[in-house]
C-alpha positions as CSV (number, residue, x, y, z in Angstrom):
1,X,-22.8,-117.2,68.4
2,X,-25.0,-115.9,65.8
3,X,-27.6,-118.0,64.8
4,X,-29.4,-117.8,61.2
5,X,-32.5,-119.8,60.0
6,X,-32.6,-121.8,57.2
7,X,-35.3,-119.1,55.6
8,X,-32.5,-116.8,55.7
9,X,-30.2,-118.4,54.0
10,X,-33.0,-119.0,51.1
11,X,-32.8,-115.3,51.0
12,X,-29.1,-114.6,50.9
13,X,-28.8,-117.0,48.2
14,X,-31.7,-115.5,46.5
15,X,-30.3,-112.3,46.6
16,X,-26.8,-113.3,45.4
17,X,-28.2,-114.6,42.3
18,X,-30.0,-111.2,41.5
19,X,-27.1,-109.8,41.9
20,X,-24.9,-111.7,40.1
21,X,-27.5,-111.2,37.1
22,X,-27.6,-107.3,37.3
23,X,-24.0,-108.0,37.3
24,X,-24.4,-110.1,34.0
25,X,-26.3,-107.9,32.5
26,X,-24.6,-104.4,33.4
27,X,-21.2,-105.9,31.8
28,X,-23.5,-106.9,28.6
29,X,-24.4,-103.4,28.3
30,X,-21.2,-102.2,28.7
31,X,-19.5,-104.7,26.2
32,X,-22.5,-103.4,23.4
33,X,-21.7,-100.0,24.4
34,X,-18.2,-100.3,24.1
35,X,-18.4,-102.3,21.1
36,X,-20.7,-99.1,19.6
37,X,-18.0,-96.6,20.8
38,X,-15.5,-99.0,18.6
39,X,-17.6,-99.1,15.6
40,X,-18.4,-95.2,15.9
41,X,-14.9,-94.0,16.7
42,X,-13.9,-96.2,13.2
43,X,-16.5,-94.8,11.0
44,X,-15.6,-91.1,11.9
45,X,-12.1,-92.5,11.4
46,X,-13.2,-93.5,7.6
47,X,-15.0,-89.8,7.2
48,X,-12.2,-88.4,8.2
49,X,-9.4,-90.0,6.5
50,X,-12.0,-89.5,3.5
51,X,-11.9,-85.8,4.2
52,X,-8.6,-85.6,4.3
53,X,-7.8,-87.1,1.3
54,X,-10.4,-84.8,-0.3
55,X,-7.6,-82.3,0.5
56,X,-5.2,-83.7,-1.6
57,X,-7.7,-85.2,-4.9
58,X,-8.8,-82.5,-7.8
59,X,-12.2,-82.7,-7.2
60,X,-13.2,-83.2,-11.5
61,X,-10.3,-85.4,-12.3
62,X,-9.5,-87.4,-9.2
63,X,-5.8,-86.4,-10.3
64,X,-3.7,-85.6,-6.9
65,X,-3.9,-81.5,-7.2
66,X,-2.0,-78.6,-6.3
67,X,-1.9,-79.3,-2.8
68,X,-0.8,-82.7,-3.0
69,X,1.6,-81.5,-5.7
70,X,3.8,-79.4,-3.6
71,X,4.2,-82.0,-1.0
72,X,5.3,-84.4,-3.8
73,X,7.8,-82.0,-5.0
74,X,9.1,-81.0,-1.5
75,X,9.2,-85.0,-1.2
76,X,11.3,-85.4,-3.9
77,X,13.7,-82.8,-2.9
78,X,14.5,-83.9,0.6
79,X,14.9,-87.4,-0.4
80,X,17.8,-86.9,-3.3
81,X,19.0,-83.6,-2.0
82,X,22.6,-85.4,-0.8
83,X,23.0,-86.0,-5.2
84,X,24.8,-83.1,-6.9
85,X,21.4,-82.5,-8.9
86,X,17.9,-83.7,-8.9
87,X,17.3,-86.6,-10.9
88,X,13.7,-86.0,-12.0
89,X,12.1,-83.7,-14.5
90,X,9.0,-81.4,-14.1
91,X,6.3,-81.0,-16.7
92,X,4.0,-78.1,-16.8
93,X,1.0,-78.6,-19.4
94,X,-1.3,-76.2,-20.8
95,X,-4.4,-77.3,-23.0
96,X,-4.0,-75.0,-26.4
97,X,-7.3,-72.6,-27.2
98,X,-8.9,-75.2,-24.0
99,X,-11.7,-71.5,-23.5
100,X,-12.7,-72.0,-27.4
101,X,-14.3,-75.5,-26.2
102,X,-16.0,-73.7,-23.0
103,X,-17.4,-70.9,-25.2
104,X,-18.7,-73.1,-27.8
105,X,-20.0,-76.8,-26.4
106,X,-20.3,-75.2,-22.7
107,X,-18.9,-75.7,-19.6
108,X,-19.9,-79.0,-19.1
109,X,-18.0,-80.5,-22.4
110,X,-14.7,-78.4,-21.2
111,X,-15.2,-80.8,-17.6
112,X,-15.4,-83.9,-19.8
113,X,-12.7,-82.8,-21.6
114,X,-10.5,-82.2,-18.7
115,X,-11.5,-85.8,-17.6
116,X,-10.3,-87.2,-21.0
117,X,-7.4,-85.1,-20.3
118,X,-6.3,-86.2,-17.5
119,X,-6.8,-90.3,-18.5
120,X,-4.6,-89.6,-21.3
121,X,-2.0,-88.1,-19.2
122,X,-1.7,-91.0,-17.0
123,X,-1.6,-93.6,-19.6
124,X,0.9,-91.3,-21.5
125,X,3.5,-92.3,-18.5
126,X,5.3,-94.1,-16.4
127,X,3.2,-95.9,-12.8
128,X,6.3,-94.4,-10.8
129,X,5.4,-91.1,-12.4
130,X,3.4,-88.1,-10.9
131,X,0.6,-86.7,-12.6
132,X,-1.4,-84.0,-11.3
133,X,-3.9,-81.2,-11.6
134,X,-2.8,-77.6,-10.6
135,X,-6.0,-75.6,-11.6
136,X,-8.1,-75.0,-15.1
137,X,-6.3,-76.7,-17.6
138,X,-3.2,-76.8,-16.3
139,X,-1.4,-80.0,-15.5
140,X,2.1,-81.2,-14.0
141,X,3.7,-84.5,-14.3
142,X,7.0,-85.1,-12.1
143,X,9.4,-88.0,-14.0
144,X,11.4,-89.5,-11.6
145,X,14.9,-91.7,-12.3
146,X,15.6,-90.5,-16.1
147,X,18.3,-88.5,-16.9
148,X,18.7,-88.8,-20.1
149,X,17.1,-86.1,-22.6
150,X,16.2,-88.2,-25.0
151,X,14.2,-89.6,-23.0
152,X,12.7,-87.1,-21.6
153,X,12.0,-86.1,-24.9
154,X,9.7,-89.6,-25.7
155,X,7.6,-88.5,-22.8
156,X,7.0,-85.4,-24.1
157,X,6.6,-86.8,-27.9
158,X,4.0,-89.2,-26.4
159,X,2.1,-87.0,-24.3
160,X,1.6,-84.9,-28.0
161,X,0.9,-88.0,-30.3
162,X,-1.9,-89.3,-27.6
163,X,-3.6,-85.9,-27.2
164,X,-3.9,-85.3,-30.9
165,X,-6.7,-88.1,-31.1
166,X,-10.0,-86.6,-31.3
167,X,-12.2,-86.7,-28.2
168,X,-15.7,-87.2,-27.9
169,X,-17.1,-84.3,-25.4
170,X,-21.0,-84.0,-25.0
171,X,-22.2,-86.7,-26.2
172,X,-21.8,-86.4,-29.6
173,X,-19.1,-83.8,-30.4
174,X,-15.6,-85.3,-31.6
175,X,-12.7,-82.5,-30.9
176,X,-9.0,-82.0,-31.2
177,X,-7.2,-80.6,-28.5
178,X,-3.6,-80.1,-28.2
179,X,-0.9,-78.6,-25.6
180,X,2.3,-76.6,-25.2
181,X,4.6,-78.5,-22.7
182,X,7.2,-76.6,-21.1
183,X,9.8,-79.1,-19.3
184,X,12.6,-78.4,-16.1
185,X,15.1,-81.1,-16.5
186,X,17.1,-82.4,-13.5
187,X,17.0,-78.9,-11.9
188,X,19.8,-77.4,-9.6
189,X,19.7,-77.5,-5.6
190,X,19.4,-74.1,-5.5
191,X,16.1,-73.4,-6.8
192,X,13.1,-73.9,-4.6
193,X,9.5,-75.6,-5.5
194,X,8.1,-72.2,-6.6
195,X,10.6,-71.3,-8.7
196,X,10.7,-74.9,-10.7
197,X,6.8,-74.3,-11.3
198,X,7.9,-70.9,-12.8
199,X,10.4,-72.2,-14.6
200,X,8.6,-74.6,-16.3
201,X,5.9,-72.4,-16.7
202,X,7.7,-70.1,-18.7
203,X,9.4,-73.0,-21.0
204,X,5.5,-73.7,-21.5
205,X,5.2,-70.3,-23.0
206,X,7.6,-70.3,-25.1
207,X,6.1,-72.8,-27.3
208,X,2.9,-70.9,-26.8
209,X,4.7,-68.3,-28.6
210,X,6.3,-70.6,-30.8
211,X,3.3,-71.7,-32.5
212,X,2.1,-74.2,-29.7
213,X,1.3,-78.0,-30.1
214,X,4.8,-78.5,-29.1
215,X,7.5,-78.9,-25.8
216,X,10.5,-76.6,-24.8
217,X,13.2,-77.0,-22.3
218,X,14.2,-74.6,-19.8
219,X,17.1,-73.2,-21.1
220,X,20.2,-71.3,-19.6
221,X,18.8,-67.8,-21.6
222,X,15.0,-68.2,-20.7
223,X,16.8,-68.2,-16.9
224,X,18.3,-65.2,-17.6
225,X,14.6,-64.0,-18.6
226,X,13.1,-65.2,-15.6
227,X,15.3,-62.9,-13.2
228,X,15.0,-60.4,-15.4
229,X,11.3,-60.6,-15.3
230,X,11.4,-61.0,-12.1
231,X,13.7,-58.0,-11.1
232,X,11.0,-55.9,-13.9
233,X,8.3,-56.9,-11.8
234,X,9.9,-55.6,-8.9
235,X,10.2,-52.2,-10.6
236,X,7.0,-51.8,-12.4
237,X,5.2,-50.6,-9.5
238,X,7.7,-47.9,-8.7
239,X,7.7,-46.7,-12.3
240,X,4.4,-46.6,-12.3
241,X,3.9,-43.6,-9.5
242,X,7.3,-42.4,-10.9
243,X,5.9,-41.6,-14.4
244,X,8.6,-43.5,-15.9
245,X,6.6,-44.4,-18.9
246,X,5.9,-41.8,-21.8
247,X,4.7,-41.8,-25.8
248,X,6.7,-42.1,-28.9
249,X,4.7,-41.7,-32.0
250,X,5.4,-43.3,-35.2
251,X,3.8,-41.7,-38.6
252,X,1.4,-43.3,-40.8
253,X,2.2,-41.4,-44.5
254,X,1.3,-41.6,-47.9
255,X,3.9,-42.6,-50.6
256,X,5.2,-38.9,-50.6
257,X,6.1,-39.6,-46.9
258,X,3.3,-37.2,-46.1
259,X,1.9,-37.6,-42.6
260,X,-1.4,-38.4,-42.2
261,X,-1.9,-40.0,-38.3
262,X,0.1,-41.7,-35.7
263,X,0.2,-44.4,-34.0
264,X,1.0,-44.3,-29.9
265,X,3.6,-46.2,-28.6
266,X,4.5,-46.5,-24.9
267,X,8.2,-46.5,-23.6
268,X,9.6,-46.8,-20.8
269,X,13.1,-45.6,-19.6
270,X,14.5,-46.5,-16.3
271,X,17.6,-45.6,-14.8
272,X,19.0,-44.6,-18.3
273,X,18.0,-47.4,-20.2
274,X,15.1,-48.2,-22.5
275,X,13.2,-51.1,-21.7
276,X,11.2,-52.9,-24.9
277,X,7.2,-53.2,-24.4
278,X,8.4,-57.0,-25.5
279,X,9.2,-56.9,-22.0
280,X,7.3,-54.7,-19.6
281,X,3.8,-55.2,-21.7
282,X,3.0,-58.6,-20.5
283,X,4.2,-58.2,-16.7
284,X,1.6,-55.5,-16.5
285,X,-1.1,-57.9,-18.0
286,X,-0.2,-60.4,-15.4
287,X,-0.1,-57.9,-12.2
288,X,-3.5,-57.0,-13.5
289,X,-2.3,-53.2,-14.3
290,X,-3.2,-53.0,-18.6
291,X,-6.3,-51.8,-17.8
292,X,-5.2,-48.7,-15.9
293,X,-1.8,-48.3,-17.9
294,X,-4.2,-48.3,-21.1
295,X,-6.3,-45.3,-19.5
296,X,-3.0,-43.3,-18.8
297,X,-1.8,-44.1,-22.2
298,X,-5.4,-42.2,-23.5
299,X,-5.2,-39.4,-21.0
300,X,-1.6,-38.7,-22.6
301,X,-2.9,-38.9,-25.9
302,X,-5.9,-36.3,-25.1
303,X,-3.0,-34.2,-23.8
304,X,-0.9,-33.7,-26.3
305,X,-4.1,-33.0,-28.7
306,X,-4.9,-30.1,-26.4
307,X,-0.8,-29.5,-26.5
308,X,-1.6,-28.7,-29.8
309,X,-1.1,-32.6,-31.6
310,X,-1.9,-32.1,-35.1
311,X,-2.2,-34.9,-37.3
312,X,-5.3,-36.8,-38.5
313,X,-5.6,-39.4,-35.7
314,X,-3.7,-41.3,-33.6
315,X,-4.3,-45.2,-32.8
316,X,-3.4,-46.7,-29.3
317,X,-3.2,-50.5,-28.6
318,X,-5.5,-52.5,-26.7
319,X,-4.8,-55.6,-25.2
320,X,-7.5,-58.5,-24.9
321,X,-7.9,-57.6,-20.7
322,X,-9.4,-54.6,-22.1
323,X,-12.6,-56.4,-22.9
324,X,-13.1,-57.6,-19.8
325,X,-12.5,-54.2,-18.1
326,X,-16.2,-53.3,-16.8
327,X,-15.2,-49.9,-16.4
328,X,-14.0,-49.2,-20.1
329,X,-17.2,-47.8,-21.5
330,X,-17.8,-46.1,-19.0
331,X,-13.9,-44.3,-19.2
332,X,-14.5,-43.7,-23.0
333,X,-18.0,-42.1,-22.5
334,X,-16.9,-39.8,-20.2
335,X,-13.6,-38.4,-22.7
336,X,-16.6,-38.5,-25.1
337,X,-18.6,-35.7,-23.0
338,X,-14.6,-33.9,-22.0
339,X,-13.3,-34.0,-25.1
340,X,-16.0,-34.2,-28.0
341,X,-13.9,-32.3,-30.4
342,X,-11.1,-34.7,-30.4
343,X,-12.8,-38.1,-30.0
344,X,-12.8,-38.8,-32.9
345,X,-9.0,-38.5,-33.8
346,X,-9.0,-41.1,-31.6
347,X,-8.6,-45.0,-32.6
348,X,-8.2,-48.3,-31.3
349,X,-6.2,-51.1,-32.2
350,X,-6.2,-54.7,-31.6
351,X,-5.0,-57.9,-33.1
352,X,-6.6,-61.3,-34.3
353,X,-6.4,-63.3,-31.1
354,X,-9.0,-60.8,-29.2
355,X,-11.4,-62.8,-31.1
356,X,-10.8,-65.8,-29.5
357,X,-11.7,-64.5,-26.2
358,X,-15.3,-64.0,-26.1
359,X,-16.7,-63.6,-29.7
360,X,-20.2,-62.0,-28.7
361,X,-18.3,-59.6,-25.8
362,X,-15.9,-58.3,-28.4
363,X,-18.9,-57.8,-30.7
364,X,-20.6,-55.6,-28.2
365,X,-18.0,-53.3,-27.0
366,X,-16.7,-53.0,-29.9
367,X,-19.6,-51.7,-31.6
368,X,-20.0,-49.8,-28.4
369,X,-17.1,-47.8,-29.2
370,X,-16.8,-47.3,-32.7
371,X,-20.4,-45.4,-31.8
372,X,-18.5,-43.2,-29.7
373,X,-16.8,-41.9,-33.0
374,X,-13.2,-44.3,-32.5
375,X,-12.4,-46.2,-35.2
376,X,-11.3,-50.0,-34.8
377,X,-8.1,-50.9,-36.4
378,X,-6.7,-55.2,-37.0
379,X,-3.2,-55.0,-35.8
380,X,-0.6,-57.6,-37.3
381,X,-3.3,-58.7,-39.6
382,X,-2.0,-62.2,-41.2
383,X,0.0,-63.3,-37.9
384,X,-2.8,-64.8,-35.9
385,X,-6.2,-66.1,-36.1
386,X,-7.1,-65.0,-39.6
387,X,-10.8,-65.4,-40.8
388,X,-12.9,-63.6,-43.3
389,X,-16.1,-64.1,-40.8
390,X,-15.1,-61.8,-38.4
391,X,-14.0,-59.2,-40.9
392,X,-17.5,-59.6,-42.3
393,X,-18.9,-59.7,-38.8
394,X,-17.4,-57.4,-36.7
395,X,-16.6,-53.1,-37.0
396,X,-13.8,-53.3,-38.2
397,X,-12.4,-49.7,-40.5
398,X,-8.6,-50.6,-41.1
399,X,-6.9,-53.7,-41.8
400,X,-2.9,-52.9,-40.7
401,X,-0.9,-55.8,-43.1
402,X,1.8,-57.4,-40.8
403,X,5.3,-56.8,-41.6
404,X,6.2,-60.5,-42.4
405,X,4.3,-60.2,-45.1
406,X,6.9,-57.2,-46.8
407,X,10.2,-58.4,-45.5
408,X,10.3,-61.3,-48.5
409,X,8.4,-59.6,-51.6
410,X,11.8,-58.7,-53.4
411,X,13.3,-62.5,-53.2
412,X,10.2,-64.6,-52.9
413,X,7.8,-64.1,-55.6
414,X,4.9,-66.6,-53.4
415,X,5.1,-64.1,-51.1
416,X,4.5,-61.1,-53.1
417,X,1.6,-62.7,-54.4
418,X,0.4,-62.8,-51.3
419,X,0.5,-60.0,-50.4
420,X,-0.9,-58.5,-53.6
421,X,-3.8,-61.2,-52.4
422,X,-4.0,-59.6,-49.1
423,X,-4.1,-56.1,-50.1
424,X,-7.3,-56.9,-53.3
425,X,-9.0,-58.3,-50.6
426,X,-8.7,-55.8,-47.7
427,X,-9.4,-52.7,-51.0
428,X,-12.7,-55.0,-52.8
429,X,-14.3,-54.7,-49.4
430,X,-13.4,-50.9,-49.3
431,X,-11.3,-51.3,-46.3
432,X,-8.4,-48.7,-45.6
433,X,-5.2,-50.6,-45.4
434,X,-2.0,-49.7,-43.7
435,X,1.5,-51.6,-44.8
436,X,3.6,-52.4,-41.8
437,X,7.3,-52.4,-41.8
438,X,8.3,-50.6,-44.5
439,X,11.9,-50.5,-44.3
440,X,13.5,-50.2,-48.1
441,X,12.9,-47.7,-51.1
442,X,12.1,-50.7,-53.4
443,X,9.8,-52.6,-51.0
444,X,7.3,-49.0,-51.3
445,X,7.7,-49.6,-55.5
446,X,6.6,-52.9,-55.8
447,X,3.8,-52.1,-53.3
448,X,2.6,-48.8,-55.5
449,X,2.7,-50.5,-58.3
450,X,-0.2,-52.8,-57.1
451,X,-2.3,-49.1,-58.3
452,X,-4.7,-50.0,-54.5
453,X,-4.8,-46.8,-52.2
454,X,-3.0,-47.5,-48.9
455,X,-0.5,-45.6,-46.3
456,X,3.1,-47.1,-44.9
457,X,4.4,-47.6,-41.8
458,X,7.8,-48.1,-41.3
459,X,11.6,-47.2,-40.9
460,X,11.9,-46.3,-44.4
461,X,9.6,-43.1,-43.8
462,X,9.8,-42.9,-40.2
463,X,10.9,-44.4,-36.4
464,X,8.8,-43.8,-33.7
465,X,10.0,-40.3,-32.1
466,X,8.7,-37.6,-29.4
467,X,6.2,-35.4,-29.2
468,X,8.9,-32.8,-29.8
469,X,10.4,-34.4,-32.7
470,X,6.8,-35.2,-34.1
471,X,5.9,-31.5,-33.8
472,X,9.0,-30.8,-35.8
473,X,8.7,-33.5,-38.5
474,X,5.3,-32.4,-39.2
């Protein structure tokens, strides 16, 4: 037997009760501690579910953007990709002269704009429908369940009529803005997400070509331009080391058909066909090669001068890139110090819509490198963004009259008019003038008798030929 004393069983009992209450209190802290671990595992939940959707939201608009894009796209393929075509249309949007507004009201107005923007587009469609961001000011929209064009065609019609209300942009400043749609309807199977954005993308150009402030549809012959693009852009590179690409000139002459300079044109013939600079001119500006192809266009031109070139001058084209090129000056300034002696027979040209671009740039190289000795020449004058300021403000030596404005004099009196306006204007301000597109013997005598001292360019006098050929002609 094992006997115990009352005062021990005070003290067992005791004891139990302090344990029992560390117990008690050990569970508590564990219940509040887990309960913390709860609430802290939730709110990094929240953050990242926050974070994640970051991923997917345009960070100015709160539009879904191009991320989020593509997975809607994919989406919609996989889930009607048992139908015999998709039954949704793609949108591709692009704000028209949208760097005008940056330039002018800054940065900040172009954001609010975008923010306009992008309410507009929503409220222009359907709740089912997609609307998204994909960079700059350029915006998608996926229609889903129409397949009717006509249809498709309100959409579009809307989207126009509600983004030609004026919008008011830092603080004060009321603006237009309008956009060049290019539309993919109902797409085949075949083509995959990257090729509908291109797709659409070049429908959107096409009214940017067009005249903007308008909508296209992919068509069955701007497919056949795509691949053929596509297939060119493929080649350029090779051409490129190949020295597939040479100069034709074409004469600038008097009435007598007397040659008095040239202007360069670059070619290119591959595999025994000639490919138009229509073509092969704009994939180089996207791939980011103009600015080197411009320099081997020059160094040509330098060579055949020392070849033994002789005519007055020749003029090359520059393309807006050009003004951006940081290494330009530096390339002319150095031909300068080569080739002093033949600087100055040579000249630039460029057309209206440089002066778009960056008004106070343009200015400055510009000036930069009539210095040098080159004069600057308007190409296509007429055609594009015509002003009398920047005639007045900018060195500019010789306005070249755009051949539109010569097809019509014979049957439409307005337009001879015109031109006769055209051509007092460019002589009162003592401007040298050159008459594009010459093609017919009684086109030259309407233009003569006008009595204002001007050369011709065109197929009446002569076509773009050689260096051989030229050497012969002249």
């Amino acid at each position: 037997f094992y006997i115990v004393s009352l005062n021990d069983i005070s003290g067992l009992v005791g004891l139990q009760t302090l344990l029992q209450q560390e117990k008690d209190s050990l569970e508590e802290k564990v219940s509040l501690r887990t309960i913390e671990l709860q609430k802290e595992i939730q709110r990094k939940k929240v953050i990242q579910a926050k974070l994640e959707s970051m991923v997917y939201v345009d960070y100015l608009t709160g539009l879904p953007n191009r991320k989020h894009f593509n997975q809607k796209l994919e989406l919609f393929m996989q889930e009607i990709s048992s139908k015999k075509s998709y039954d949704f249309s793609l949108f591709f949007i692009d704000l028209d002269g949208f760097k005008s507004i940056n330039d002018t009201l800054g940065h900040n107005a172009g954001d609010e704009l975008l923010i306009e923007v992008a309410k507009i587009l929503q409220k222009s469609v359907r709740n089912n429908d997609f609307v998204a961001r994909l960079a700059g000011d350029e915006f998608v929209i996926l229609v889903d369940q129409i397949r009717e064009k006509d249809d498709i065609e309100h959409i579009g019609k809307n989207i126009l009529s509600s983004m030609s209300q004026p919008i008011t942009v830092a603080r004060n400043h009321k603006i237009s803005i309008s956009c060049s749609i290019g539309i993919l309807m109902n797409p085949s199977k075949d083509l995959d997400k990257y090729t509908m954005l291109s797709l659409s993308d070049r429908a959107m150009y096409r009214v940017k070509e067009n005249g903007k402030k308008s909508y296209c549809f992919f068509d069955e012959c701007m497919f056949e331009e795509f691949h053929q693009k596509v297939d060119l852009m493929k080649k350029i590179d090779d051409a490129l080391k190949n020295d597939e690409f040479y100069i034709e000139y074409q004469p600038v002459c008097n009435q007598e058909g007397i040659i008095l300079s040239c202007e360069a044109l670059a070619r290119w013939r591959h595999q025994g066909q000639n490919i138009s600079p229509f073509y092969f001119i704009p994939i180089l500006e996207e791939k980011g090669l103009i600015n080197s192809f411009t320099y081997d266009v020059i160094d040509m031109v330098f060579r055949d001068f020392e070849n033994g070139l002789d005519v007055g001058s020749v003029s090359i084209n520059f393309s807006a890139f050009q003004f951006y090129d940081t290494k330009l000056l530096s390339f002319l300034k150095e031909k300068a110090r080569k080739f002093p002696h033949f600087t100055k027979k040579i000249n630039f040209e460029i057309t209206e819509g440089v002066f778009t671009t960056d008004p106070e740039l343009v200015h400055d190289k510009l000036t930069t490198i009539r210095a040098l000795g080159h004069k600057i020449y308007i190409d296509d004058f007429g055609t594009g963004y015509s002003s009398f300021d920047y005639i007045r403000k900018y060195p500019i030596d010789v306005l070249k009259i755009d051949k539109v404005f010569v097809d019509e004099i014979l049957e439409d009196e307005k337009q001879y008019k015109l031109l006769k306006g055209m051509l007092s204007f460019a002589d009162s301000l003592e401007m040298s003038i050159i008459v594009e597109g010459v093609e017919q013997e009684e086109q030259v005598k309407y233009i003569n008798a006008l009595d204002i001292d001007l050369r011709f360019q065109g197929y009446y006098f002569y076509k773009p030929m050689t260096l051989e050929n030229l050497f012969k002609m002249i």
